[in-house]
MIFI-21575 format. One record per residue: residue in three letters; x, y, z of N, C-alpha, C, CB in turn. Coordinates in steps of 0.2 Angstrom, whole numbers, plus 2048, in hexadecimal, padded with zeros to 3 digits. Atoms other than C-alpha are relative to their C-alpha. Glycine has a CB too. Layout:
// MIFI-21575
ALAXYZXYZXYZXYZ...
END
This chain:
// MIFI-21575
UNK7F98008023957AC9C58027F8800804803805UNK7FD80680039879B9C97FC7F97FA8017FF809UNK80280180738B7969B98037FF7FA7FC8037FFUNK7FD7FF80839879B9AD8067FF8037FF8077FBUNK7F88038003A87909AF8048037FD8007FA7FEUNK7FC7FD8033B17999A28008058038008017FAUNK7FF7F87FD3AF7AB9A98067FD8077F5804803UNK7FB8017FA3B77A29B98087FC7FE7FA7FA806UNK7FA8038043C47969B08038027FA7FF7F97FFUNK7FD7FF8043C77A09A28007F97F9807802804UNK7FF8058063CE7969928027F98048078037FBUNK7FD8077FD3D678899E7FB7FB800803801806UNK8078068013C477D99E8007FF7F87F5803803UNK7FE8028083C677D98B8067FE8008008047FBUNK7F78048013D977A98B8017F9802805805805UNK7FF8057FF3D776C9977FE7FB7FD800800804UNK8048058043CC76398B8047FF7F97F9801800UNK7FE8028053D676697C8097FC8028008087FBUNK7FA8067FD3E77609857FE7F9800800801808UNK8038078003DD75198A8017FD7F97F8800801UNK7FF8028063DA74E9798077FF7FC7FD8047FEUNK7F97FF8023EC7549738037F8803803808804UNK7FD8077FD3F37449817FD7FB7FD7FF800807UNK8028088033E77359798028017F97F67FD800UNK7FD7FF8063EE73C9688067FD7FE8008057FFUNK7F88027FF40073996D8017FA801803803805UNK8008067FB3FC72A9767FF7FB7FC7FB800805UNK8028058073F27219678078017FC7F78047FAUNK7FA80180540472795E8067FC8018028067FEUNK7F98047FE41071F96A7FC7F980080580180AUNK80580980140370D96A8027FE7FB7F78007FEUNK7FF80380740770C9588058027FD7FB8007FBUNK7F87FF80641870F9568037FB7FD807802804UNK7FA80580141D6FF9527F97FE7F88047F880AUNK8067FF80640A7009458057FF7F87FC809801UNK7FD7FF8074116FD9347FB8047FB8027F87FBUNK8037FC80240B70C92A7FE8058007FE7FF800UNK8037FA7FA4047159388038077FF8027FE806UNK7FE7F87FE4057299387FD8038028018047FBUNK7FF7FC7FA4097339467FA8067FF808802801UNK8037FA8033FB7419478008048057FA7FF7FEUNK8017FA7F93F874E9547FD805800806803802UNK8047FC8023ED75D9578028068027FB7FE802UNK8007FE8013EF76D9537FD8038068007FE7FCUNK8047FD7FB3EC7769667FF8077FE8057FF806UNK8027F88033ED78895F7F88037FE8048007F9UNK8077FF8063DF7859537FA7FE8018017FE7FAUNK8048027FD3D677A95D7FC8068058047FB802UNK8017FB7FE3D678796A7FD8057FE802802801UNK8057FB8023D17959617F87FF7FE8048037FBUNK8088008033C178C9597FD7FE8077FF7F97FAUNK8068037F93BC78796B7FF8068038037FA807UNK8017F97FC3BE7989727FC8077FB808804803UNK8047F78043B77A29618048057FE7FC805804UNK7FE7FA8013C57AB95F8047FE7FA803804807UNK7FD8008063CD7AE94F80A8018037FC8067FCUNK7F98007FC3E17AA9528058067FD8057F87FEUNK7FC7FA8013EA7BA9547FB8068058008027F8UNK8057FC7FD3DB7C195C7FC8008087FB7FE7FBUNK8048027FA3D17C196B7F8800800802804805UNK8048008003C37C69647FB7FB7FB800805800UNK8028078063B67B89597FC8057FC7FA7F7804UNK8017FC8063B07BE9497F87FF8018047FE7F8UNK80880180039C7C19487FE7FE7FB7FD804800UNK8028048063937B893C7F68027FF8027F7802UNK8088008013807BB9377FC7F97FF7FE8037FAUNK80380880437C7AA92D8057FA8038018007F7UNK7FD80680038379A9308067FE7FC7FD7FB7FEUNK7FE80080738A79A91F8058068007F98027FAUNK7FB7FB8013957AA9238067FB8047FE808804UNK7FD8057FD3A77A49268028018088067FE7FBUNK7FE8007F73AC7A19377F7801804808809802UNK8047FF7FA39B7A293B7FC7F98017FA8077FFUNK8048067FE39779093E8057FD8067FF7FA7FAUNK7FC8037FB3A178C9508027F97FF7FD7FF807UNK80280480139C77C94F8067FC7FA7F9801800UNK7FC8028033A57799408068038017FF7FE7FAUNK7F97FE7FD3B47829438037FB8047FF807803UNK7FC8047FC3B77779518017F87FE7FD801807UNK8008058023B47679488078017FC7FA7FE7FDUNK7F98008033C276D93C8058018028008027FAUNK7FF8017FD3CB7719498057FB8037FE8017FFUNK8018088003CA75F94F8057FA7FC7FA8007FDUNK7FF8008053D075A93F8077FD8037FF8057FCUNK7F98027FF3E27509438058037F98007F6801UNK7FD7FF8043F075693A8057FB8028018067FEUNK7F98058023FF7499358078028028017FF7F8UNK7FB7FD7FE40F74D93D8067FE7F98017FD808UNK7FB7FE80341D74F9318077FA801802808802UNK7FC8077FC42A73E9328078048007FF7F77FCUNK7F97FF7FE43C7429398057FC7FC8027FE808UNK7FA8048034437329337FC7F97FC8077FD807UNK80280580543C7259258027FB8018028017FAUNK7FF8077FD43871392A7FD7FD7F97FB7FD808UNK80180480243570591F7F97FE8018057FD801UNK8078028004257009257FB8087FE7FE7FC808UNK8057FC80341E7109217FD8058087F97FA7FBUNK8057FA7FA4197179348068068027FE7FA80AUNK7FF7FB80141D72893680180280B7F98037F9UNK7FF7FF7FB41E72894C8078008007FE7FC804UNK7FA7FD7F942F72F9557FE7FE805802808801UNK8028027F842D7299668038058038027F8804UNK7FC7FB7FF43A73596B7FC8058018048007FDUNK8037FC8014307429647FA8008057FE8007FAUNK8047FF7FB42073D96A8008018087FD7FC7FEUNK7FF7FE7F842573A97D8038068008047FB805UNK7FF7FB7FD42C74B97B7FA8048008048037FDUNK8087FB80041C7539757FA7FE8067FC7FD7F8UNK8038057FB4147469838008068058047F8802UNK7FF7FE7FA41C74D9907FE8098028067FE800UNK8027F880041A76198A7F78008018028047F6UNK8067FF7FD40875F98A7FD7FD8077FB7FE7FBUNK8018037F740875599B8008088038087FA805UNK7FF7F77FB40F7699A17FA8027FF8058077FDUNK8057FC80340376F9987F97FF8038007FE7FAUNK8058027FE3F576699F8008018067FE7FB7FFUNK7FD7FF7FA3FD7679B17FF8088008077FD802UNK8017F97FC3FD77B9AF7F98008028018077FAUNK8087FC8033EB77C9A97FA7FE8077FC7FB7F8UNK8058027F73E47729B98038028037FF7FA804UNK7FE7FC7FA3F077A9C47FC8078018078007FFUNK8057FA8013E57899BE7F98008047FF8017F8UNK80A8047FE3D37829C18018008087FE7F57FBUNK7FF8007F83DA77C9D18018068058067FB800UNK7FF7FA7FC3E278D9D87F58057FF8088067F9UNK8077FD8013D07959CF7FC7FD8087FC7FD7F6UNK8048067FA3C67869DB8018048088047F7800UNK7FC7FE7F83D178B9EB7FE8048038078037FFUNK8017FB7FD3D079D9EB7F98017FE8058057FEUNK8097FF8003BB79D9E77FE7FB8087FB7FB7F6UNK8018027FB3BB78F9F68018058068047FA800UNK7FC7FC7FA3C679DA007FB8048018078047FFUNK8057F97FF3BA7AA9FC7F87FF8047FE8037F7UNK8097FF7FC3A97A2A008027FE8097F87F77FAUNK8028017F83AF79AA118058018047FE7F8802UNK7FB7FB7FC3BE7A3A178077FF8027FC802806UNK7F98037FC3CB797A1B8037FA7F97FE7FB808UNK7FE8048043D578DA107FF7F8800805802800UNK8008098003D377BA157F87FE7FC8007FC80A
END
């Protein structure tokens, strides 16, 4: 049991790595607010997700594949395009051409801060109660 980290953490050991990710994304977009040009990108957690866990979005179940060549049957790429940064949509049109909200972003900052704070708070409770179970006391 304790060989297979997902069976015990669930989706949250993947989540906390796409978060991760999601945060140096935001982060590289508040750095260069002031970047003439520069556009704001961000990643896609949904879709990300689903290619890390296999499952088709809507679904729970991942689609089988035979060949490589069948679609959805290459993980690997699935999660690379995934990966893939998409461009965030600009609010308000600057002159130099950069496309950051700071506003925006520290809001989005701060949602996936939660977000990351649920997902360990998870792992952590998981950790706890497997410490509780093998030696009986909580400390």
């Amino acid at each position: 049991m304790l060989d297979k980290p997902d069976s015990l953490f669930g989706v949250h050991a993947q989540a906390l790595g796409l978060w991760q990710r999601r945060a140096e994304v935001i982060s590289s977009n508040l750095a260069n607010a002031d970047t003439p040009g520069f556009m704001a990108r961000d990643l896609d957690f949904r879709k990300a997700m689903a290619a890390a866990t296999g499952a088709v979005e809507g679904s729970t179940l991942p689609m089988t594949a035979t060949s490589s060549g069948h679609i959805g049957g290459n993980a690997a790429q699935a999660l690379a395009d995934a990966d893939r940064m998409a461009y965030r949509v600009e609010t308000q049109p600057t002159m130099d051409g950069n496309t950051v909200d700071t506003q925006v972003e520290q809001a989005q900052f701060a949602a996936n801060a939660i977000h990351y704070q649920a997902s360990l708070g998870f792992i952590n409770g998981q950790i706890h109660t497997m410490r509780l179970a093998i030696t009986g006391s909580g400390g």
